[in-house]
C-alpha positions as CSV (number, residue, x, y, z in Angstrom):
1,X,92.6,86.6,77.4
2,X,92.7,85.2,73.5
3,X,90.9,86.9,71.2
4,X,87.4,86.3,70.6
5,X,83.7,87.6,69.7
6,X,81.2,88.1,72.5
7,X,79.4,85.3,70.7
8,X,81.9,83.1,71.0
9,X,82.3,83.4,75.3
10,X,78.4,82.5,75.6
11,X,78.5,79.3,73.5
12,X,81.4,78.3,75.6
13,X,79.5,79.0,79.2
14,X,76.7,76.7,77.4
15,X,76.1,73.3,79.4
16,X,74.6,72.0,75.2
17,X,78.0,73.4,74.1
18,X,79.9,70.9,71.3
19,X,83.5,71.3,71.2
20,X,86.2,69.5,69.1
21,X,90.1,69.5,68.7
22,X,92.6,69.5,65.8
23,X,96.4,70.1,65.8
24,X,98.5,70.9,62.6
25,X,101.6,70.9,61.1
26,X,103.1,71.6,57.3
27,X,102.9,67.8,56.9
28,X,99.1,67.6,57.7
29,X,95.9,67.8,60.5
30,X,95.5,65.5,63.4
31,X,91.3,65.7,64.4
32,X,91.1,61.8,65.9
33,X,91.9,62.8,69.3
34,X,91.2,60.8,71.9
35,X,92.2,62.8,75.1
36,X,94.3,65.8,75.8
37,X,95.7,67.8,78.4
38,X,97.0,71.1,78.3
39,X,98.8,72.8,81.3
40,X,101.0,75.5,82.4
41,X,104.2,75.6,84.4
42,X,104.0,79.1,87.0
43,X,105.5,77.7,89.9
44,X,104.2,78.6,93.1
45,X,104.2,82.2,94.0
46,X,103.6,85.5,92.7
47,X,106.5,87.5,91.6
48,X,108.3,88.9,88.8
49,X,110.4,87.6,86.3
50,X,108.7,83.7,86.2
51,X,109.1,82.2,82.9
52,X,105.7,80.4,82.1
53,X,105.6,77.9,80.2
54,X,102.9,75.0,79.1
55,X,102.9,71.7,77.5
56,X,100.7,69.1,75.8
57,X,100.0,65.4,76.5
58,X,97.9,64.0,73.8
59,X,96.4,60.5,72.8
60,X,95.4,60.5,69.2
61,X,95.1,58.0,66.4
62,X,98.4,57.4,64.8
63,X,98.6,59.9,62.2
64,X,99.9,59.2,58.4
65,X,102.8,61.7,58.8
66,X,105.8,61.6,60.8
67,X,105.6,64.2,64.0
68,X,109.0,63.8,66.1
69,X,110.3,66.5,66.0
70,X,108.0,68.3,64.5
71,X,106.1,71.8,66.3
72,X,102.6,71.4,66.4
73,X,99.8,73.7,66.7
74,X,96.7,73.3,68.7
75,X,93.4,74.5,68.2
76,X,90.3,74.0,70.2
77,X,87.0,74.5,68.3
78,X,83.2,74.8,68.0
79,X,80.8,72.5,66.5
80,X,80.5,75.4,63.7
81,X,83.9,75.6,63.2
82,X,85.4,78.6,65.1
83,X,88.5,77.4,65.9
84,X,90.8,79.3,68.5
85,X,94.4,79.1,68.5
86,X,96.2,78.0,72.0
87,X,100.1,77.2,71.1
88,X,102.9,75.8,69.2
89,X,104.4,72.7,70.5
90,X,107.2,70.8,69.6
91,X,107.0,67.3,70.0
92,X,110.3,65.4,71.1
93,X,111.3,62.5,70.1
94,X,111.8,60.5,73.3
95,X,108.5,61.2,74.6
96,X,106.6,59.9,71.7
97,X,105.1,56.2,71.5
98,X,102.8,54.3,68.6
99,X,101.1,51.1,70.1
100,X,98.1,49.4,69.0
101,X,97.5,52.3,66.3
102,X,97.4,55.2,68.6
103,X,100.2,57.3,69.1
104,X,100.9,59.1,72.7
105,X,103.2,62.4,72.5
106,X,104.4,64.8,75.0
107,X,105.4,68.6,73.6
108,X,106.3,71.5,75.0
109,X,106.1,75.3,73.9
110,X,109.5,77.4,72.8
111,X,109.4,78.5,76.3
112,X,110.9,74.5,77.8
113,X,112.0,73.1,74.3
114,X,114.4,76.2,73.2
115,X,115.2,78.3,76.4
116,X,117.3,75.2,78.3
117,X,120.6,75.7,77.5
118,X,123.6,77.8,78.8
119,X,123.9,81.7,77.7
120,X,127.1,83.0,77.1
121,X,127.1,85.9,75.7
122,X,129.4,87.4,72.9
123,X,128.2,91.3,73.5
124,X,130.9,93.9,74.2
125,X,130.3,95.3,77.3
126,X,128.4,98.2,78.8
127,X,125.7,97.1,76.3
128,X,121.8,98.1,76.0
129,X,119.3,95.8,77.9
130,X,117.4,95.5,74.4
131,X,121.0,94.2,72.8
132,X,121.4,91.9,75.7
133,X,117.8,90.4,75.2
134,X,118.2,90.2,71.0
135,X,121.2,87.9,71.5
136,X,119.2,86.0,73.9
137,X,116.3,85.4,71.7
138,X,118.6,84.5,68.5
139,X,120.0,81.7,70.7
140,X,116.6,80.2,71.5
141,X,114.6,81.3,68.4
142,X,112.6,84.0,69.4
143,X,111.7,87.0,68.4
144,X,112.4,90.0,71.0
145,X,109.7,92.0,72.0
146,X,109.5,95.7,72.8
147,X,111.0,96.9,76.7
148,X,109.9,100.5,77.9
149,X,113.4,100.0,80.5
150,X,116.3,99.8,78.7
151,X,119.4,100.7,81.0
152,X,122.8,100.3,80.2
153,X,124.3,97.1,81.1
154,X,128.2,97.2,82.2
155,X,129.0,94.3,82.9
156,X,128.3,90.3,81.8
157,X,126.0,89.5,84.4
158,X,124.3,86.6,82.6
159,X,126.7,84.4,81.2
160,X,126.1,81.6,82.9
161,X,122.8,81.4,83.4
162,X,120.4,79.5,81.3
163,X,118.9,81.4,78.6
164,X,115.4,80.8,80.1
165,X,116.7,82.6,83.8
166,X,118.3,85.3,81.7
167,X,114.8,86.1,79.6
168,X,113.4,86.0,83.4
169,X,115.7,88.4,84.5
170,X,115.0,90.9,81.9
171,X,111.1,90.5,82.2
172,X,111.2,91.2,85.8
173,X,113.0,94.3,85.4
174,X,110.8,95.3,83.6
175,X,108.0,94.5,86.1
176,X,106.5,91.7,84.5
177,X,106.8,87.9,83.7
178,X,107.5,85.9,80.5
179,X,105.1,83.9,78.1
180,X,105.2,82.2,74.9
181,X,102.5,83.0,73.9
182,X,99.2,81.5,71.1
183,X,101.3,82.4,67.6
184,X,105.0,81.2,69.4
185,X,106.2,84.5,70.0
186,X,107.8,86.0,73.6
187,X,105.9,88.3,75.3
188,X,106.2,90.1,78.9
189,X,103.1,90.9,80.8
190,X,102.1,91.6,84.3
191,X,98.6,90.6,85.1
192,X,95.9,91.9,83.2
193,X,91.6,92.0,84.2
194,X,89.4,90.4,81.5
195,X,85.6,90.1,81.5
196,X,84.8,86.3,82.6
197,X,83.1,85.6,85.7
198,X,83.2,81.5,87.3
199,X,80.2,81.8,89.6
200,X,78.9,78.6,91.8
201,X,76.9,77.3,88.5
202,X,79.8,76.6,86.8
203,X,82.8,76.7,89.2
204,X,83.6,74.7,92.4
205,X,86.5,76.1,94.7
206,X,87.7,73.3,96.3
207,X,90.4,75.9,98.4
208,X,90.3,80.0,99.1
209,X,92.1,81.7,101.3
210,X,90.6,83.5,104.4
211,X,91.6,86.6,103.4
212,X,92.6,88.8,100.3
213,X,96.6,89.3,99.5
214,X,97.2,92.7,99.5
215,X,101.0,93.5,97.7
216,X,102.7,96.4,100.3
217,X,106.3,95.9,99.6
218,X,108.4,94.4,97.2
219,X,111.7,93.0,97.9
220,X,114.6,92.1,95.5
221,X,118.1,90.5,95.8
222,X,120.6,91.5,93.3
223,X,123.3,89.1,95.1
224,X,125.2,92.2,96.2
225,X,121.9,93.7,98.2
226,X,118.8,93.7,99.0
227,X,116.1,96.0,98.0
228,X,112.8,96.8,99.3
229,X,110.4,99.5,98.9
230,X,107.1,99.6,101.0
231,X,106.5,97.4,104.5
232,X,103.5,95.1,105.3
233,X,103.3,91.5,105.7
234,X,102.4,90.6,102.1
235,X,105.2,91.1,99.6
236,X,106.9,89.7,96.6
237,X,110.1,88.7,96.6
238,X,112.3,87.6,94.1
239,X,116.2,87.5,93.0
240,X,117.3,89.4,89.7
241,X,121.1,90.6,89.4
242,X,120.2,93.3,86.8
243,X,117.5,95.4,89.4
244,X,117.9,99.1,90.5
245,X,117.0,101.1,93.5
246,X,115.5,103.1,91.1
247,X,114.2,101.0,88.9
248,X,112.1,99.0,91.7
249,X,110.5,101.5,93.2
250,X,108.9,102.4,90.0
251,X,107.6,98.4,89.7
252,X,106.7,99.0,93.3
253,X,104.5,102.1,92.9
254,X,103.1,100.1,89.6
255,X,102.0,96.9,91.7
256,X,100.9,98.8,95.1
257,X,97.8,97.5,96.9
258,X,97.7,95.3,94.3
259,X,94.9,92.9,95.8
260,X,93.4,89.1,94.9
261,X,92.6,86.1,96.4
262,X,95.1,82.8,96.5
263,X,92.6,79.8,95.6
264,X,92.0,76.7,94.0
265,X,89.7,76.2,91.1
266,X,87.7,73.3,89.4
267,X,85.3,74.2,85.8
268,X,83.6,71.7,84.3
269,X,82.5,73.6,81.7
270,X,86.2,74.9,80.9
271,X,86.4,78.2,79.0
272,X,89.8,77.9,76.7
273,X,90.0,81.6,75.8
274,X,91.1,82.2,79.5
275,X,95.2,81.9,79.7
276,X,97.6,82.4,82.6
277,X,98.3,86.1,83.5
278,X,94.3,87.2,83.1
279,X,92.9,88.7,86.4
280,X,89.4,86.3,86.7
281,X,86.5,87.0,89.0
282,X,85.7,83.4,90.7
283,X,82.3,83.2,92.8
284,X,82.6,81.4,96.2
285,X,80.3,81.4,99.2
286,X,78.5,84.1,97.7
287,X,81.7,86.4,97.2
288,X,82.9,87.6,94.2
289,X,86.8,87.3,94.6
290,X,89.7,88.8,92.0
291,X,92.0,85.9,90.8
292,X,94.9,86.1,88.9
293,X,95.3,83.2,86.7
294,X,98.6,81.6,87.7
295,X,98.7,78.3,86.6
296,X,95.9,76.5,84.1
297,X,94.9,73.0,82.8
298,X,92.7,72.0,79.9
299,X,91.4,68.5,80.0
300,X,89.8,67.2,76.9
301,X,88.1,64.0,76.1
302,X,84.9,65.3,74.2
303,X,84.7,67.9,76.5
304,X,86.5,70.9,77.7
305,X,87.5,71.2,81.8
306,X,89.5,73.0,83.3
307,X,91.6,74.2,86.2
308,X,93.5,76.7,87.9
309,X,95.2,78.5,90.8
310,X,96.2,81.2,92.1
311,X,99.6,81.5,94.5
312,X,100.3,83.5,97.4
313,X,103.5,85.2,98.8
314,X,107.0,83.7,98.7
315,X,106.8,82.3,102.5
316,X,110.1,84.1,103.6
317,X,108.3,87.5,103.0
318,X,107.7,87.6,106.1
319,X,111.5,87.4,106.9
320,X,114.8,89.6,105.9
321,X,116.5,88.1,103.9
322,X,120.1,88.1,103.6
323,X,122.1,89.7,100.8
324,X,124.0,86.4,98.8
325,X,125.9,85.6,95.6
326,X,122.9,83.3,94.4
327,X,124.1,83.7,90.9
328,X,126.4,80.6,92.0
329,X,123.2,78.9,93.1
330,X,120.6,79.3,89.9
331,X,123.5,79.4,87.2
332,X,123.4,76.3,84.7
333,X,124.8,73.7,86.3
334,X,125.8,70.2,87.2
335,X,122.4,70.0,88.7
336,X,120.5,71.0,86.2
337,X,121.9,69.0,83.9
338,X,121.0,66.0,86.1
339,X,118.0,66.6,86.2
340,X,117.3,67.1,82.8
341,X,118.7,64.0,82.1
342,X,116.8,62.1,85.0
343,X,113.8,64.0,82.9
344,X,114.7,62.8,79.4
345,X,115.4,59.5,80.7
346,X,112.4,58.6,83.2
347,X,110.2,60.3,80.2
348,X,111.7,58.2,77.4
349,X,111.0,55.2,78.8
350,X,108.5,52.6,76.6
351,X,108.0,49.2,77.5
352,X,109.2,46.8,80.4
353,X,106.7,44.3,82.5
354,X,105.4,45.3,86.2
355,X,104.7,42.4,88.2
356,X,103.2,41.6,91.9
357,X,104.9,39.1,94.1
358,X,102.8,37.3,96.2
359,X,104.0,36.0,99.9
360,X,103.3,32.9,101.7
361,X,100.2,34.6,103.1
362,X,98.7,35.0,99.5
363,X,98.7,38.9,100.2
364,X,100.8,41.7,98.1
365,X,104.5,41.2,99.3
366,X,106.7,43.1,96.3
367,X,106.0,45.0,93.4
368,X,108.6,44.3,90.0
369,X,109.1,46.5,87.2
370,X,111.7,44.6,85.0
371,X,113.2,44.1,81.4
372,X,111.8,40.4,80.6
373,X,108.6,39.0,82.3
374,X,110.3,36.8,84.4
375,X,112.1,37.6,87.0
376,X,114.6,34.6,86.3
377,X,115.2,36.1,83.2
378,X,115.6,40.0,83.7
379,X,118.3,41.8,84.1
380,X,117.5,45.6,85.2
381,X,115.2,45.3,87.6
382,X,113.4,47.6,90.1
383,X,112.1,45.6,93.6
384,X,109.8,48.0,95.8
385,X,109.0,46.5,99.0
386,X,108.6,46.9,102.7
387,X,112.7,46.9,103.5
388,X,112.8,49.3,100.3
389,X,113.2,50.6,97.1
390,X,116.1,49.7,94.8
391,X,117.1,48.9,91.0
392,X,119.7,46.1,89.8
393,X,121.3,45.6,86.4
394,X,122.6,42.2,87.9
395,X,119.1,40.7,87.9
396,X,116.1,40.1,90.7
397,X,118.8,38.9,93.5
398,X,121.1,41.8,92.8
399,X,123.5,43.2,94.1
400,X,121.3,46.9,94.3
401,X,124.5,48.7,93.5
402,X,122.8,51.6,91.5
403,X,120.4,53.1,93.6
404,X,118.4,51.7,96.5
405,X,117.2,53.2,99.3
406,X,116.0,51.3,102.6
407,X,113.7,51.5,105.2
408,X,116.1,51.7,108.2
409,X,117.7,55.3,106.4
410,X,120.3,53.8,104.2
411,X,120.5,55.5,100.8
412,X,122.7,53.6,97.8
413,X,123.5,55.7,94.4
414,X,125.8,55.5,91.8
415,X,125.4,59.9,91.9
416,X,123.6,62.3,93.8
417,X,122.4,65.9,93.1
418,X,120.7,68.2,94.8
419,X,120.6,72.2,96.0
420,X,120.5,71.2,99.3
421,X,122.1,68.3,101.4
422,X,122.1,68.7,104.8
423,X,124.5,66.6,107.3
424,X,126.8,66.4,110.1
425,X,129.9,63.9,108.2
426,X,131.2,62.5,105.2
427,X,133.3,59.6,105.5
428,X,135.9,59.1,102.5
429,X,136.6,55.9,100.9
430,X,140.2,56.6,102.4
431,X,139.6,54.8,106.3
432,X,142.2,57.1,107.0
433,X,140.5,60.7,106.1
434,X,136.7,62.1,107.6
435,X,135.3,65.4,106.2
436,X,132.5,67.2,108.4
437,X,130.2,69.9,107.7
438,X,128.7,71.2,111.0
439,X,128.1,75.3,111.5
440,X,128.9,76.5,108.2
441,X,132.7,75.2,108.6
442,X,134.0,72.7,106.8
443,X,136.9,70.8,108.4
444,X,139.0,68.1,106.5
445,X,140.5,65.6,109.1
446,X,142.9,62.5,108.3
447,X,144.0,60.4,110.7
448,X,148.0,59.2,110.6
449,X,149.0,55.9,109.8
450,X,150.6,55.6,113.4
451,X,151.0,57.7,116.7
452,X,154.1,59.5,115.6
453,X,153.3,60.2,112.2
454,X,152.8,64.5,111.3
455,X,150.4,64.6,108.8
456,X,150.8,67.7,106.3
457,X,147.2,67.1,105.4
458,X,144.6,70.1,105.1
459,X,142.5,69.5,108.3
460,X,140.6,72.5,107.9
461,X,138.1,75.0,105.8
462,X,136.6,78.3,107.3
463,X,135.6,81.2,106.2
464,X,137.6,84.0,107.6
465,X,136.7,87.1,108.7
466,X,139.8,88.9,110.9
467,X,140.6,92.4,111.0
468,X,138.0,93.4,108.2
469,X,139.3,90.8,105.9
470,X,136.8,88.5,104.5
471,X,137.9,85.4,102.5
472,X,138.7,81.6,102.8
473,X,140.9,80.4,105.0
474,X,142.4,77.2,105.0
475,X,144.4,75.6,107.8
476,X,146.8,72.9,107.8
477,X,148.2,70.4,110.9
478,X,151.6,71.9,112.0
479,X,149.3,74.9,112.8
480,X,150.0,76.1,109.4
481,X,147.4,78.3,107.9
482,X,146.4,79.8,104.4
483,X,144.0,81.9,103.4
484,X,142.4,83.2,100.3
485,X,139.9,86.3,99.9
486,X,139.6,90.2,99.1
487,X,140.3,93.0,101.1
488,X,138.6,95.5,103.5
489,X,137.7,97.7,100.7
490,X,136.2,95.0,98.3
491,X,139.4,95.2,96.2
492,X,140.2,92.5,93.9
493,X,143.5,91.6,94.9
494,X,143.9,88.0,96.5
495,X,145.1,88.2,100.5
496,X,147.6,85.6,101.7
497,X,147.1,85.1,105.8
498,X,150.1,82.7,106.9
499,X,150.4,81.5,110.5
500,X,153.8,79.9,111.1
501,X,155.0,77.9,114.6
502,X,155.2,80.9,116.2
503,X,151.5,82.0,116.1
504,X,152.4,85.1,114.9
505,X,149.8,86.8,112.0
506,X,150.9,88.7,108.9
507,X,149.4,89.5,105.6
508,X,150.7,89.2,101.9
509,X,149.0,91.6,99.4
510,X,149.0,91.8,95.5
511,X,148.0,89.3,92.9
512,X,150.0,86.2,93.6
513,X,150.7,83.1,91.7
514,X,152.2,80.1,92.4
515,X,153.7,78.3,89.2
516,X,156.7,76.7,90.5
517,X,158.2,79.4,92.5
518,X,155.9,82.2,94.5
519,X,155.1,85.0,92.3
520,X,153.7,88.3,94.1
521,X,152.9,91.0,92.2
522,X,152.5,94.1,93.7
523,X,153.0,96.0,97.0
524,X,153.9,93.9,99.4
525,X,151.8,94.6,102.7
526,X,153.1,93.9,105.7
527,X,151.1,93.6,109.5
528,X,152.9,92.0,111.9
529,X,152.6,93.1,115.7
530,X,155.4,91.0,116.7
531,X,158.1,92.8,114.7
532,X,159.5,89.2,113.6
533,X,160.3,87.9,110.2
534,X,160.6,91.4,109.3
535,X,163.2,90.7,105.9
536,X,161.6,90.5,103.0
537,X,163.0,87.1,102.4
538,X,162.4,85.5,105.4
539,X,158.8,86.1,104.6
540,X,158.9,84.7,101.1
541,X,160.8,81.7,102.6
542,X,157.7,80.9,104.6
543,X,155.8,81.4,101.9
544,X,156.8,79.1,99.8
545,X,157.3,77.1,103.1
546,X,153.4,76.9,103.5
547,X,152.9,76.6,99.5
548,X,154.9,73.1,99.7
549,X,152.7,72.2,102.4
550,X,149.7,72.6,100.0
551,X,151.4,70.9,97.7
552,X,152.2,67.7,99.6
553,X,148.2,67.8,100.2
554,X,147.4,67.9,96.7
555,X,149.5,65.2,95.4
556,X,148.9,63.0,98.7
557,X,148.1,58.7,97.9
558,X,147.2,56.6,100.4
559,X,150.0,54.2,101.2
560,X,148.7,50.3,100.4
């Protein structure tokens, strides 16, 4: 909870209260504002390791001074002048508009504007958990705070990641979440109980749980295993590469029977010095319930209201889940650029013309957003109607080349991104190639230009898993076969698996390249029941027999 005088909490719980709003900068005040909203980003269960942060969206009258760019700080207040501090926010650029002498601004705390980018780090390795963390924080402009766990960390786990997941990852090992907090600086804090009580006078709970949430095991993923200490059916679970066995069962023993209510919250008479990660008490049908503040909103337009939730248990708690490489799944990525360039884009956006066609009927037929005002005369324009959704930069009749979707399950886009696409096929632009995805296999098919053509095309993707070998596998027509992967002892040495004509199966150990000629370096290990190609040479002959097959794949153009 912010800091305050016991004064200060009974004007604000006052229906006659008077409240007022500035924000501030080197460059000057801004007190003519017209409505604000202040929120918080949790997201949507209770674990360890969330990065919360909160943002601004503010109508004021345009001020004399130039903010893009520029971090903000916001300060809610009394009619006698006792201002509290609630954030820094820096305002950018692209979501900042003047018109008509007011001026509309989105910003964001140093949690969203400076955490967003990739971490690689430039530590030797092992290295402290407090060194890993101080090179973090340099990157994004923060100042590290204080860890009571600070383990030895031998290897670079979190290159890779954005800075944001990596701060994450070091809060929840230390059993606690991440906050920017009122000055700007990065804190870690678990949920804490402060005295402020929302009883029916003042609160109404349009949602509560039946029951209480009580926490009776806690489960964590490290990618290479999973962890739990404690059973039950309410949990938290959560992924962080850098947990111990030792390590969580000391978070575990911290958060025990830890027990509160998942509900839903609206208070008209808001009280600003509450914050996300304070432990509320919330009257509802004449129950006093324990609510940790998860997410919060501050509305302000004369007044002060507010909102906030709490969140319940991941819903696979009640499942086991399965121990996975997830790092390839949360790193920074293609997809997370995407969509912070969907963001920047759909949030930069200032002017254009929205207009309603009308049908033959005189009732709403089609709804316009365009360039010009005219539909003649536009050129990128967005038609929303019955048959679909779909934009144009060739003008109202089209064609809807860049993205359109239909009503009849046909979906048009210049690029698509996503964690999860499910499917059955893929067809190619090639008429002569198919790839399907059905039962976690992934097969490659082309079909020949004519009944007696071979193919040397891959047809085929699996993983393998054959005499304790696990890997990739991938098969060729001609019943040739490849495959790549690690052996039964989690070495790092690549495994070749090559199945000739003949059917019959041997193995090829040792780091191998192929630049050219086949390079294998190492032992050479050999299992073939059938006795045959036995000479050293034969083997490396078909070798580089199914190399060339590869090969012929890669550099593969469809005949005209």
């Amino acid at each position: 909870m912010r800091t305050h005088k016991q004064e200060l909490m009974d004007y604000l719980n006052n229906s006659m209260r008077q409240l007022k709003v500035k924000l501030t900068c080197s460059a000057g005040e801004i007190t003519s504002v017209q409505s604000l909203d202040y929120s918080t980003d949790h997201g949507n269960s209770i674990s360890f390791g969330t990065t919360v942060s909160s943002s601004i969206n503010v109508k004021c009258v345009t001020p004399s001074f130039s903010i893009s760019g520029r971090e903000l700080t916001l300060f809610f207040g009394t009619s006698d002048g006792t201002w509290t501090q609630i954030g820094i926010f820096k305002v950018l650029p692209e979501n900042l508009e003047n018109r008509m002498g007011f001026t509309s601004f989105t910003a964001y705390d140093r949690m969203y504007a400076n955490t967003l980018q990739e971490y690689q780090s430039q530590l030797s390795y092992p290295a402290q958990m407090s060194a890993v963390l101080g090179e973090i924080c340099s990157k994004c402009g923060l100042t590290a705070p204080a860890i009571a766990y600070n383990p030895t960390i031998n290897d670079d786990v979190l290159s890779g990641y954005t800075l944001r997941d990596a701060l994450g990852y070091i809060a929840g090992c230390q059993g606690k979440n991440a906050y920017i907090d009122c000055d700007g600086k990065l804190i870690f804090k678990w949920f804490t109980t402060c005295d402020y009580t929302a009883d029916d006078h003042i609160a109404n709970v349009p949602y509560a749980d039946e029951r209480n949430i009580v926490i009776q095991k806690v489960i964590c993923s490290t990618g290479d295993d999973n962890i739990q200490y404690g059973n039950g059916s309410d949990g938290i679970v959560f992924n962080n590469p850098l947990m111990t066995h030792e390590q969580l069962e000391i978070i575990y023993n911290t958060v025990k029977d830890f027990t509160y209510r998942r509900l839903d919250a609206d208070i008209p008479l808001g009280n600003y010095l509450v914050e996300s990660g304070d432990i509320i008490k919330v009257t509802s049908s004449g129950s006093e319930l324990s609510v940790p503040v998860m997410s919060i909103s501050f509305h302000y337009d004369g007044g002060i209201s507010c909102k906030l939730s709490s969140y319940g248990v991941p819903d696979s708690v009640m499942k086991s889940i399965s121990a996975r490489k997830f790092k390839d799944h949360t790193k920074f990525t293609g997809l997370q650029k995407e969509i912070k360039h969907v963001t920047e884009t759909i949030t930069g956006a200032t002017g254009g013309y929205l207009r309603i066609n009308f049908g033959d009927d005189g009732k709403t037929a089609e709804l316009l957003i365009m360039d010009q005002p005219n539909a003649e005369d536009a050129v990128n324009v967005w038609r929303f109607n019955k048959n679909g959704l779909g934009h144009s930069h060739n003008g109202y009749n089209g064609p809807f080349d860049d993205v359109a979707l239909t009503a009849d399950g046909h979906i048009v886009a210049d690029r698509i991104a996503g964690n999860k696409i499910s499917g059955v096929g893929i067809e190619t632009i090639s008429p002569n190639s198919f790839l399907m995805m059905e039962k976690a296999e992934l097969t490659y098919y082309t079909r020949p230009h004519s009944e007696s053509e071979q193919s040397t095309k891959i047809s085929g993707l699996y993983a393998m898993n054959d005499g304790g070998h696990d890997g990739l596998m991938i098969s060729c027509l001609r019943n040739c076969w490849i495959g790549f992967g690690i052996d039964e002892n989690g070495g790092s040495s690549e495994m070749f698996k090559f199945k000739p004509y003949d059917y019959h199966k041997f193995w090829f150990g040792g780091n191998i390249a192929v630049n050219g000629d086949v390079q294998i370096d190492g032992t050479l290990l050999i299992r073939d029941s059938s006795g045959e190609l036995s000479n050293v040479n034969d083997r490396l002959t078909a070798l580089e027999q199914a190399v060339a097959t590869l090969s012929n794949f890669f550099t593969y153009e469809e005949e005209n």
